[in-house]
N, CA, C and O atoms as CSV, one atom per row, in Angstrom:
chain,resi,resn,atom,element,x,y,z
A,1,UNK,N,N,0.814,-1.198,0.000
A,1,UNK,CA,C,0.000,0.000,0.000
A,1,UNK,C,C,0.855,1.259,0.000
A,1,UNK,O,O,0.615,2.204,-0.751
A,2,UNK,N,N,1.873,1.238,0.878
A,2,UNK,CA,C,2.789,2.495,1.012
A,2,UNK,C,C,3.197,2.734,-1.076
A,2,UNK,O,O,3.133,3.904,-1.455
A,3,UNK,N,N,3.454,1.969,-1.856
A,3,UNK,CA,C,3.719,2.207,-3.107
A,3,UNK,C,C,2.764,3.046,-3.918
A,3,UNK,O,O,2.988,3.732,-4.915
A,4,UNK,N,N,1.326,2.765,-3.065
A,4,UNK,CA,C,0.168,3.142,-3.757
A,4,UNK,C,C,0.342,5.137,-3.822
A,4,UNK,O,O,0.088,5.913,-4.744
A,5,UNK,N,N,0.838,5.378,-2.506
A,5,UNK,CA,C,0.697,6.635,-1.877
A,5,UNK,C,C,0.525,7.795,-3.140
A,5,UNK,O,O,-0.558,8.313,-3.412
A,6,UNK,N,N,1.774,8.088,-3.834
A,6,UNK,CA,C,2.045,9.091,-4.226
A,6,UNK,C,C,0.747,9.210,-5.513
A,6,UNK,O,O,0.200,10.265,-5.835
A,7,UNK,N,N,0.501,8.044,-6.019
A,7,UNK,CA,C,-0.563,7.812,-6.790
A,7,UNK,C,C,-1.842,8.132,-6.126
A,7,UNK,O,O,-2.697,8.528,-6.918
A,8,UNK,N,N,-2.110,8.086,-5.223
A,8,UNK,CA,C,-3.926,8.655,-4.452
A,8,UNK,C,C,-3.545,10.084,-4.588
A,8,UNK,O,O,-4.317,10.881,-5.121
A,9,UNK,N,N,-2.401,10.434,-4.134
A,9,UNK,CA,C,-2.606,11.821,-3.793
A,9,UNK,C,C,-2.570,12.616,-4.764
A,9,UNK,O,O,-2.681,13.828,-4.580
A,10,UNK,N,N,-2.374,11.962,-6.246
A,10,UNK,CA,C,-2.287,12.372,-7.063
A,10,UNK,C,C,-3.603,12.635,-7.599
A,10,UNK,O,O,-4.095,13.668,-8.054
A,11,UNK,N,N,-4.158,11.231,-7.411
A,11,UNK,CA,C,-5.827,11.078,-7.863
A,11,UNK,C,C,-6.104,11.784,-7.260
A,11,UNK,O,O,-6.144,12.698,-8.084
A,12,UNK,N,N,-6.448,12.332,-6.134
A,12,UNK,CA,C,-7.706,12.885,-4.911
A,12,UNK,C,C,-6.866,14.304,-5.627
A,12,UNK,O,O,-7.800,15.055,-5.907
A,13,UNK,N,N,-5.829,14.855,-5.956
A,13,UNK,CA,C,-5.437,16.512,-6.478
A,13,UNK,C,C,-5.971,16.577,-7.855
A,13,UNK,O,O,-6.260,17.750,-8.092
A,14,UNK,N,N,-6.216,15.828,-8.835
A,14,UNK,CA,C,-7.009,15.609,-9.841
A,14,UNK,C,C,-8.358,15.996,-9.557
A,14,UNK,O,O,-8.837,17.090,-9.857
A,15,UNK,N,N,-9.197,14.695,-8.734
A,15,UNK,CA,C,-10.227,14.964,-8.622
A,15,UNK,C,C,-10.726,16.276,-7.996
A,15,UNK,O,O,-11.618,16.959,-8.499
A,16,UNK,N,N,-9.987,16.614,-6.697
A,16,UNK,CA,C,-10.287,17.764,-6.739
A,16,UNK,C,C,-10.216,19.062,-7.254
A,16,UNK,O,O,-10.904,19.951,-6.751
A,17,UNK,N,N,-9.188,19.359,-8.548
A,17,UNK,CA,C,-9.163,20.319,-9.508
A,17,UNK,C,C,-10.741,19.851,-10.522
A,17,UNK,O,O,-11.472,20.766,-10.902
A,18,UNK,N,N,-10.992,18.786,-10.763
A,18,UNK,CA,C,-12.291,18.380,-11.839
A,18,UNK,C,C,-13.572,18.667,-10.670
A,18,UNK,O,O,-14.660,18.839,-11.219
A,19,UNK,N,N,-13.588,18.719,-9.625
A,19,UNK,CA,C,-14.706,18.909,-8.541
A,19,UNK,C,C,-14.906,20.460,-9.021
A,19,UNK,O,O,-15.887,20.811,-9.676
A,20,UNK,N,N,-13.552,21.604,-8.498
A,20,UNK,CA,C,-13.633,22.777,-8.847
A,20,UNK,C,C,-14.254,23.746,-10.312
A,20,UNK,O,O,-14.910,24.758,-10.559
A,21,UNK,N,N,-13.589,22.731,-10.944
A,21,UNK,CA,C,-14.344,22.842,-12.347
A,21,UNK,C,C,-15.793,22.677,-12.833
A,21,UNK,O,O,-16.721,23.349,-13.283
A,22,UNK,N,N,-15.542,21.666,-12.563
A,22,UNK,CA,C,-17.710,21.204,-12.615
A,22,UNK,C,C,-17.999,22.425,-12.160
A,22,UNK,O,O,-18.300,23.355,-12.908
A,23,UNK,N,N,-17.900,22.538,-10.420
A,23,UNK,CA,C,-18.822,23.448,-9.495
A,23,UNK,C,C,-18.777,25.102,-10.393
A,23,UNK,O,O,-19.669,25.949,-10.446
A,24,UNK,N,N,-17.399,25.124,-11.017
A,24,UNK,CA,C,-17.783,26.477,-11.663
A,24,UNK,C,C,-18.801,26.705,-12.794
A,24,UNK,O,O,-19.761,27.473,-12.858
A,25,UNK,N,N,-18.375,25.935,-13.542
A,25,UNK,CA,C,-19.172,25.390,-14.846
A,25,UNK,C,C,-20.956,25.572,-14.473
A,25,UNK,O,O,-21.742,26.174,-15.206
A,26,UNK,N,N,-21.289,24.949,-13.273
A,26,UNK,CA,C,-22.386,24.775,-13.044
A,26,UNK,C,C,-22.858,26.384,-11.882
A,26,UNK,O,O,-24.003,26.470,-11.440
A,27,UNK,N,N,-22.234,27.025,-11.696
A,27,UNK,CA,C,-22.208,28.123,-11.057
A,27,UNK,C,C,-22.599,29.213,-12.381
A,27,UNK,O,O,-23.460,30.085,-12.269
A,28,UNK,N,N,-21.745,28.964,-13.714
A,28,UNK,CA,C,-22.189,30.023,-14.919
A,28,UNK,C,C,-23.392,29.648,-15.319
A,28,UNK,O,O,-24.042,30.512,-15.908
A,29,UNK,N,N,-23.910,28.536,-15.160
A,29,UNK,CA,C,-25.108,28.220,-15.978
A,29,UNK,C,C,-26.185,28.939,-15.027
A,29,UNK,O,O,-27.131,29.622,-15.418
A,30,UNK,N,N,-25.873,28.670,-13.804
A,30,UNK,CA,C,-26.884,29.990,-12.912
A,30,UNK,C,C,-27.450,28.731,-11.562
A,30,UNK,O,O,-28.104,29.070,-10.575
A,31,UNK,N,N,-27.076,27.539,-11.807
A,31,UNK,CA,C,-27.533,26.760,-10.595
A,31,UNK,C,C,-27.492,27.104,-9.024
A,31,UNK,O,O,-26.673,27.769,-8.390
A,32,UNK,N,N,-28.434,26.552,-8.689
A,32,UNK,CA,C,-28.669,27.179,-6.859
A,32,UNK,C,C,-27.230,26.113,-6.417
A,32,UNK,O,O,-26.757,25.152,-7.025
A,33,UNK,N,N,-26.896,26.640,-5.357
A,33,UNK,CA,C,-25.783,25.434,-3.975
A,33,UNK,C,C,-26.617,24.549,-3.858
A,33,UNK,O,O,-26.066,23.507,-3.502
A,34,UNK,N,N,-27.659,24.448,-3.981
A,34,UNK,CA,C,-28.688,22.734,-3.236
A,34,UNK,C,C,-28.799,21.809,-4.280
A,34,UNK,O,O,-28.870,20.594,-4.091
A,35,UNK,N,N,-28.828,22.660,-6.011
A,35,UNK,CA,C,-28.740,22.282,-6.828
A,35,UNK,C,C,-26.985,21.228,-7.811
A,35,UNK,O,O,-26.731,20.241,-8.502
A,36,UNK,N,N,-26.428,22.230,-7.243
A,36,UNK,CA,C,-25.000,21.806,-7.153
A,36,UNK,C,C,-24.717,20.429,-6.471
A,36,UNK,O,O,-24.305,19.380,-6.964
A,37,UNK,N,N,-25.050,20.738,-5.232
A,37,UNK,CA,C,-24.953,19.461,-4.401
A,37,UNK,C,C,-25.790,18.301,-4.954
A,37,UNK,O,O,-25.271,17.198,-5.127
A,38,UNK,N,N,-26.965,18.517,-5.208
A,38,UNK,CA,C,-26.968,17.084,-5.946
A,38,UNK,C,C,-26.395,16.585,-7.357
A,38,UNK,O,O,-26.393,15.368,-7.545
A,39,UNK,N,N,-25.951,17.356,-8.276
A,39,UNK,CA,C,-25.320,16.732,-9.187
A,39,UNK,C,C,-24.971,15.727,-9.132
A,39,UNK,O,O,-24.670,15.282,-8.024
A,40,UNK,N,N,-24.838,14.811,-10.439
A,40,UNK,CA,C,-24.121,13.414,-10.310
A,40,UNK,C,C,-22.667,13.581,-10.431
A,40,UNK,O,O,-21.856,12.888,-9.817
A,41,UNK,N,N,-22.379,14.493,-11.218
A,41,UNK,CA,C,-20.859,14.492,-11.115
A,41,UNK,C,C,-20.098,14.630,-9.906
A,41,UNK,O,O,-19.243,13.912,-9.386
A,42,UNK,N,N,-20.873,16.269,-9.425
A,42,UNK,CA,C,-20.640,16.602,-8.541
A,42,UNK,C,C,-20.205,15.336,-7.167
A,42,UNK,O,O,-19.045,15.094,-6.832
A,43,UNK,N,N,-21.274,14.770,-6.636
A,43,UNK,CA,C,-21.351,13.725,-6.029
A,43,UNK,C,C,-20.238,12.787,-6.642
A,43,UNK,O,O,-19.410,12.644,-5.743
A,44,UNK,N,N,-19.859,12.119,-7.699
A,44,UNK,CA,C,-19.186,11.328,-7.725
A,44,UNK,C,C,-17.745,11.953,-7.872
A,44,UNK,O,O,-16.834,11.125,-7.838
A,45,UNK,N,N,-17.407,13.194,-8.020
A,45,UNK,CA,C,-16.382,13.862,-7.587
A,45,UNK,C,C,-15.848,13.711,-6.010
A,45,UNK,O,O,-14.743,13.475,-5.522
A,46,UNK,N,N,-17.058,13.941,-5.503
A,46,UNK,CA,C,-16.490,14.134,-3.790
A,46,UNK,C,C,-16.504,12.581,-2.798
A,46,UNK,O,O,-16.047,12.530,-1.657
A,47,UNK,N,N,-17.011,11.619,-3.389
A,47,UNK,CA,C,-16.892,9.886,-3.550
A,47,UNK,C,C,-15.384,9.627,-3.295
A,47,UNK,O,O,-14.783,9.241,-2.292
A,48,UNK,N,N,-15.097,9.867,-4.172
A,48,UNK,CA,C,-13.613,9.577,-5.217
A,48,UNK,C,C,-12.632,10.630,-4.038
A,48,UNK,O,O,-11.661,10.035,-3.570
A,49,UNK,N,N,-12.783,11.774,-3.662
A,49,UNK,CA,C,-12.098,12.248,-2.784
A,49,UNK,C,C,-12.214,11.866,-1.633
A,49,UNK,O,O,-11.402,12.374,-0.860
A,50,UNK,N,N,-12.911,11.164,-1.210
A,50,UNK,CA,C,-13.314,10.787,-0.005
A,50,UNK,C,C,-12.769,9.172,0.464
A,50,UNK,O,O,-12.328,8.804,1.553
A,51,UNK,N,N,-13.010,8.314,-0.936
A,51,UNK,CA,C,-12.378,7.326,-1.060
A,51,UNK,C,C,-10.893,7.835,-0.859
A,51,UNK,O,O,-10.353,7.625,0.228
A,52,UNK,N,N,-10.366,8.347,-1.639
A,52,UNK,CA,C,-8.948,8.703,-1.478
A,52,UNK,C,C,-8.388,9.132,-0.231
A,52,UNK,O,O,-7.261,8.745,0.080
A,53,UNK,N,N,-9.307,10.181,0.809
A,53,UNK,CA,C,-8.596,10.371,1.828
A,53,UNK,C,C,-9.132,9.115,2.717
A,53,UNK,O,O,-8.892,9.183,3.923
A,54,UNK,N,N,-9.745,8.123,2.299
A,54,UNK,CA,C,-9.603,6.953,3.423
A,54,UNK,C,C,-8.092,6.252,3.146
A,54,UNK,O,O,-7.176,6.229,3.968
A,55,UNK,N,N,-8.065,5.778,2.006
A,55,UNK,CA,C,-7.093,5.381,1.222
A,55,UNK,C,C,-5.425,5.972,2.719
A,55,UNK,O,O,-4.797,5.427,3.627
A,56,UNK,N,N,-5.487,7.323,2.044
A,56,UNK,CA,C,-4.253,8.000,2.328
A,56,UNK,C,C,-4.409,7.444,4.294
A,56,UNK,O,O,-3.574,7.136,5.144
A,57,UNK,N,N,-5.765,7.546,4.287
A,57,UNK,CA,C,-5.920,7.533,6.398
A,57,UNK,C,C,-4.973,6.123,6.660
A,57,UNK,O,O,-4.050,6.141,7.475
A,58,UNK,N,N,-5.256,5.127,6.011
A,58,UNK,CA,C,-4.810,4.178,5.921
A,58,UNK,C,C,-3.422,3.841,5.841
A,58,UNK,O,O,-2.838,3.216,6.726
A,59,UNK,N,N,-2.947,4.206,4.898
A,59,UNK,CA,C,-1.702,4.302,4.695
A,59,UNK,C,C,-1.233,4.917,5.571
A,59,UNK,O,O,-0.312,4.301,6.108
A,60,UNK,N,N,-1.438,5.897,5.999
A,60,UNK,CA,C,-0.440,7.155,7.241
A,60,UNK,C,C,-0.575,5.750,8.498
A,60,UNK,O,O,0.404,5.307,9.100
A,61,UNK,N,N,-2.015,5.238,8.677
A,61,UNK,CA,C,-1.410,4.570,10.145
A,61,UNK,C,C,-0.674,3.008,9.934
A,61,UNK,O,O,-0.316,2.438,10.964
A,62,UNK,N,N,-0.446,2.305,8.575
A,62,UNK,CA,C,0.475,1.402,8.217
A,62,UNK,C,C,1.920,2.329,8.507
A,62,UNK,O,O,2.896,1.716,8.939
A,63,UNK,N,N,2.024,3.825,8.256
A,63,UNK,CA,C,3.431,3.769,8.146
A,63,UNK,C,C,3.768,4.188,9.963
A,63,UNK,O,O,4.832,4.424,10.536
A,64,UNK,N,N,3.073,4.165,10.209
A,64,UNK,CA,C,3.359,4.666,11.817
A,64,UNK,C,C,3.419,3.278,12.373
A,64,UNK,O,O,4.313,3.000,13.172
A,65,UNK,N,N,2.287,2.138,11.909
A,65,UNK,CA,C,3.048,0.610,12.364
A,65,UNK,C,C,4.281,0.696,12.467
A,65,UNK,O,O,4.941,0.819,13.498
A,66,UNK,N,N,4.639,0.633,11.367
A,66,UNK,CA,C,6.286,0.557,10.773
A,66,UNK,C,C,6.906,1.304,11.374
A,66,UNK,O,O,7.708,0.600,11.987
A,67,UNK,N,N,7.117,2.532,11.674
A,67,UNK,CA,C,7.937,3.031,12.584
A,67,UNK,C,C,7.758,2.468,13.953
A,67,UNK,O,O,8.883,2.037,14.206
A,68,UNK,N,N,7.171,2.275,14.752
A,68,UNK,CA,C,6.461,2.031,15.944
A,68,UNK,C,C,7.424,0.724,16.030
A,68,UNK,O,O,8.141,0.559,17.017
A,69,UNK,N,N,7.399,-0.434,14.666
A,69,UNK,CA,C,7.679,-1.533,15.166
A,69,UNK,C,C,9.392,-1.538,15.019
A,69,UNK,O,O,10.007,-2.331,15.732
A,70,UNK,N,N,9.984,-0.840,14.290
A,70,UNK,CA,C,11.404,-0.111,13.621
A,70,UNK,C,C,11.967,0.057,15.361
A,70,UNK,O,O,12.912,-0.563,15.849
A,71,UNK,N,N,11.046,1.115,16.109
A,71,UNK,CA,C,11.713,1.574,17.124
A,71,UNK,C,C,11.716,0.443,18.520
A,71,UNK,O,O,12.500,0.674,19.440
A,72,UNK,N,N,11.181,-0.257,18.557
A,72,UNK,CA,C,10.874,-1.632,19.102
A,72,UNK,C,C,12.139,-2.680,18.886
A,72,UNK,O,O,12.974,-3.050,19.712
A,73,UNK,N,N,12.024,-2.952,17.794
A,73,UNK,CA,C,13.376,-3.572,17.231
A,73,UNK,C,C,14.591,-3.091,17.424
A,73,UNK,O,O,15.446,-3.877,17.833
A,74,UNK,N,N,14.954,-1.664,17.171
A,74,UNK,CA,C,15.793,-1.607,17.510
A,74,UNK,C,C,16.366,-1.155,19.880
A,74,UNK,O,O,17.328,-1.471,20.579
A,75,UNK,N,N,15.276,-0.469,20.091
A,75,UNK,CA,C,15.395,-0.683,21.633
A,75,UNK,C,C,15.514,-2.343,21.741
A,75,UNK,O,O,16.189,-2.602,22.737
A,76,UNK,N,N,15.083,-3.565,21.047
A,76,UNK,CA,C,15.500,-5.044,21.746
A,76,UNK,C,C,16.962,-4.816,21.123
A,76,UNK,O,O,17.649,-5.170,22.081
A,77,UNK,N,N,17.418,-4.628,20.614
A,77,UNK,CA,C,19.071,-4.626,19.587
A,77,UNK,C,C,19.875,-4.022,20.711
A,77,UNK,O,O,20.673,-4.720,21.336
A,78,UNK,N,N,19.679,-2.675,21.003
A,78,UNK,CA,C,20.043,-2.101,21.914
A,78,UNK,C,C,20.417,-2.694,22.942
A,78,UNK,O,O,21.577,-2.917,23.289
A,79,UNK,N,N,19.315,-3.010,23.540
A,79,UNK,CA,C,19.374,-3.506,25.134
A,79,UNK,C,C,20.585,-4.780,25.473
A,79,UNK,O,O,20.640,-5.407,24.415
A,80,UNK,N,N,21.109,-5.125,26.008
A,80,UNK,CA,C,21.897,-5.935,26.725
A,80,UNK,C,C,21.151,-7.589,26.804
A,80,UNK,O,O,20.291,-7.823,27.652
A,81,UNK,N,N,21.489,-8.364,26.080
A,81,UNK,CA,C,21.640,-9.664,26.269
A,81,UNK,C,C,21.445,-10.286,27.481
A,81,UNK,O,O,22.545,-10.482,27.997
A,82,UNK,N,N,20.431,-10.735,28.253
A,82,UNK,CA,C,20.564,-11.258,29.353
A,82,UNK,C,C,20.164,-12.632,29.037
A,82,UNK,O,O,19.124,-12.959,28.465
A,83,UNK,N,N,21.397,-13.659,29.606
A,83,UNK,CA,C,21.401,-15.029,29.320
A,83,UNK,C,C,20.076,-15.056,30.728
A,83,UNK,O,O,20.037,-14.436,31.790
A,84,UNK,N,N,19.037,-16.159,30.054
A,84,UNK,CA,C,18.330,-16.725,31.382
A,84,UNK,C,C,19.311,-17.632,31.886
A,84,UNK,O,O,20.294,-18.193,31.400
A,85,UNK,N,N,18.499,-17.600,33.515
A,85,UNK,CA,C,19.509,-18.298,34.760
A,85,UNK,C,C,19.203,-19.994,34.119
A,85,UNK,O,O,18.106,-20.496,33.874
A,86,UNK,N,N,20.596,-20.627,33.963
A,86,UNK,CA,C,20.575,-21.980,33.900
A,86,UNK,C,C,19.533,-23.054,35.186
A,86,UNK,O,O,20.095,-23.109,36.280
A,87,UNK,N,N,18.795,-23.475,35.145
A,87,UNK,CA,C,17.945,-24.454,36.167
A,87,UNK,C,C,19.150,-25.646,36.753
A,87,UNK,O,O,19.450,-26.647,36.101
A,88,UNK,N,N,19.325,-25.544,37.148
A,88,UNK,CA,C,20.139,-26.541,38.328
A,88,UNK,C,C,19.414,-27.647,39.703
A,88,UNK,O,O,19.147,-27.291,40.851
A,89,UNK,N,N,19.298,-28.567,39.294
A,89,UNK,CA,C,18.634,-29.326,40.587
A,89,UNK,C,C,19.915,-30.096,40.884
A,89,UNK,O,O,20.213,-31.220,40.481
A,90,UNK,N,N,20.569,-29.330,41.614
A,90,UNK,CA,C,21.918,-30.001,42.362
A,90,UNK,C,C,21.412,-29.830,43.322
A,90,UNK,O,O,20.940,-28.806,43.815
A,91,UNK,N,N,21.498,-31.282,43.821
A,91,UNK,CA,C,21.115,-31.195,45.704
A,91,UNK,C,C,22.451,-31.132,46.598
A,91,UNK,O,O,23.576,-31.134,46.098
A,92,UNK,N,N,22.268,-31.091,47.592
A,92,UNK,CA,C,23.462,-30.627,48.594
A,92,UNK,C,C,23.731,-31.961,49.066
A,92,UNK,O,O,22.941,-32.699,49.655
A,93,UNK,N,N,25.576,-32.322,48.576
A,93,UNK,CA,C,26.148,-33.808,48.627
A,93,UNK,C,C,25.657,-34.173,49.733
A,93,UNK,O,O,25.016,-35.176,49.418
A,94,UNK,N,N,25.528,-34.015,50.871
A,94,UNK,CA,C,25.021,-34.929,52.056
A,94,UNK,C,C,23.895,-35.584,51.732
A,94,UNK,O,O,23.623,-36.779,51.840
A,95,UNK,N,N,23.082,-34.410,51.201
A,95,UNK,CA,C,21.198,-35.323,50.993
A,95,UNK,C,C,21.377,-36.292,49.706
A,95,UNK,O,O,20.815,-37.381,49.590
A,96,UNK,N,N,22.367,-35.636,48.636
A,96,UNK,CA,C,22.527,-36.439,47.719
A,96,UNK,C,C,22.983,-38.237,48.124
A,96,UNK,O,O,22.691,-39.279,47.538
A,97,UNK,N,N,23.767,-37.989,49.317
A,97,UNK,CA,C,24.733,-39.202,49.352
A,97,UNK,C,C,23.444,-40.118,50.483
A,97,UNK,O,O,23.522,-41.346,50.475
A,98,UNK,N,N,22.675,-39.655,51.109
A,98,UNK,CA,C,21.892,-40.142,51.766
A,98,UNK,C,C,21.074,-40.831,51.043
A,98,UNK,O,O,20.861,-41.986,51.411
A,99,UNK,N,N,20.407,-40.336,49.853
A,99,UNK,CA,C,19.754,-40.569,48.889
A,99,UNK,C,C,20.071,-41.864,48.550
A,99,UNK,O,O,19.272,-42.771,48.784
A,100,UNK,N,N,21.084,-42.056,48.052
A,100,UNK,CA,C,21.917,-43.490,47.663
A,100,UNK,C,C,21.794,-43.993,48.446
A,100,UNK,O,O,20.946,-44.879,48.342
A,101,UNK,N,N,22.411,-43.874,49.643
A,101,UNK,CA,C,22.314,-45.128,50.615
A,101,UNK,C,C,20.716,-45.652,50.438
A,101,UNK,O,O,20.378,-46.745,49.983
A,102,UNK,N,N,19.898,-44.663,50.881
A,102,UNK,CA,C,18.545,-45.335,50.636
A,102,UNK,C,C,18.216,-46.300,49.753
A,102,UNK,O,O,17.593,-47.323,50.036
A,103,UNK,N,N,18.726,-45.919,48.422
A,103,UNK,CA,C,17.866,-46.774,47.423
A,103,UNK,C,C,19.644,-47.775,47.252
A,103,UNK,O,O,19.982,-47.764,46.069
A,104,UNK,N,N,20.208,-48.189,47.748
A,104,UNK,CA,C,21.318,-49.317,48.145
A,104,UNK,C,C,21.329,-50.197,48.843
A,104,UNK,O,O,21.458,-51.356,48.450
A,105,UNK,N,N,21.192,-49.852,50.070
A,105,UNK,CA,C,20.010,-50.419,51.313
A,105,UNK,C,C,19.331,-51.684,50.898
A,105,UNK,O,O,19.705,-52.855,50.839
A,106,UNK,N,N,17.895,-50.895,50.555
A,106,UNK,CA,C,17.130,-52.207,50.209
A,106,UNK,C,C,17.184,-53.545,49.029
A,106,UNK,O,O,16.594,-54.612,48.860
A,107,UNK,N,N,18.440,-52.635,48.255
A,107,UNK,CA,C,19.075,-53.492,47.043
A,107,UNK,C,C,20.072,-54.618,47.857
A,107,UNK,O,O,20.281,-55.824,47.718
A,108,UNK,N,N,20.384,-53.957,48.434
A,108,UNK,CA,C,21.361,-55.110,49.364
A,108,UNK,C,C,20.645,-56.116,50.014
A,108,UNK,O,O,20.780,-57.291,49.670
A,109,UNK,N,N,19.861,-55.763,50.960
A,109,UNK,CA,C,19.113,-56.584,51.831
A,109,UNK,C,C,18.310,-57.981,50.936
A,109,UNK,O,O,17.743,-58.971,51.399
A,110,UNK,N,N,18.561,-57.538,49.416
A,110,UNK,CA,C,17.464,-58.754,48.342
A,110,UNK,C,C,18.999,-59.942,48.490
A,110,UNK,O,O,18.974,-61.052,47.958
C-alpha cells in the first residue's frame, strides 16, 4: 500500500481540480448550492475524494506501524543480552549421598 501513496494523492489533487471545475461550470449556468450538491458528477467527484482520503488515512497509520515496530526492534538490539539463569537441581552432597544409601540399602538386603 505504502507504493500506492504518491498515486492517491495524485488522484484525490485531480479529482479535486475536476470537482472545482464542474462546481464552476455549473455556477455560470446559474444553478442554486442545493442544486450543485446534488449533481451526479458533482457527487461522484467528492466519492472519489473521499475514497482517497480513506485510502491515504490508511496508509499514514500502516506507516506509523512501521515506525512504531522499527523503534521496538531496535530498543531489543540495543538492550543488553541477558542469558536466562541456567535451572540446576543439584542437591546438597550430604542429601545427595543419603539418597543413595537409601535406594542401596534395600538393594542389598534382596
Amino acid at each position: 500500500m505504502l507504493k500506492k501513496k504518491p498515486y492517491i494523492e495524485e488522484r484525490k489533487t485531480v479529482t479535486e481540480e475536476q470537482l472545482l471545475g464542474r462546481v464552476e461550470t455549473l455556477k455560470s449556468i446559474g444553478m442554486t448550492e442545493s442544486q450543485i450538491q446534488r449533481d451526479a458528477q458533482v457527487r461522484h467527484f467528492k466519492g472519489k475524494i473521499r475514497q482517497a482520503k480513506h485510502q491515504l488515512a490508511g496508509i499514514l497509520e500502516l506507516e506509523s506501524q512501521i515506525a512504531r515496530k522499527k523503534e521496538i526492534k531496535a530498543e531489543k538490539l540495543a538492550a543488553p543480552k541477558v542469558a536466562p539463569p541456567k535451572k540446576r537441581h543439584a542437591q546438597d552432597p550430604v542429601k545427595k549421598k543419603a539418597k543413595r544409601e537409601k535406594q542401596i540399602a534395600p538393594a542389598a538386603e534382596d
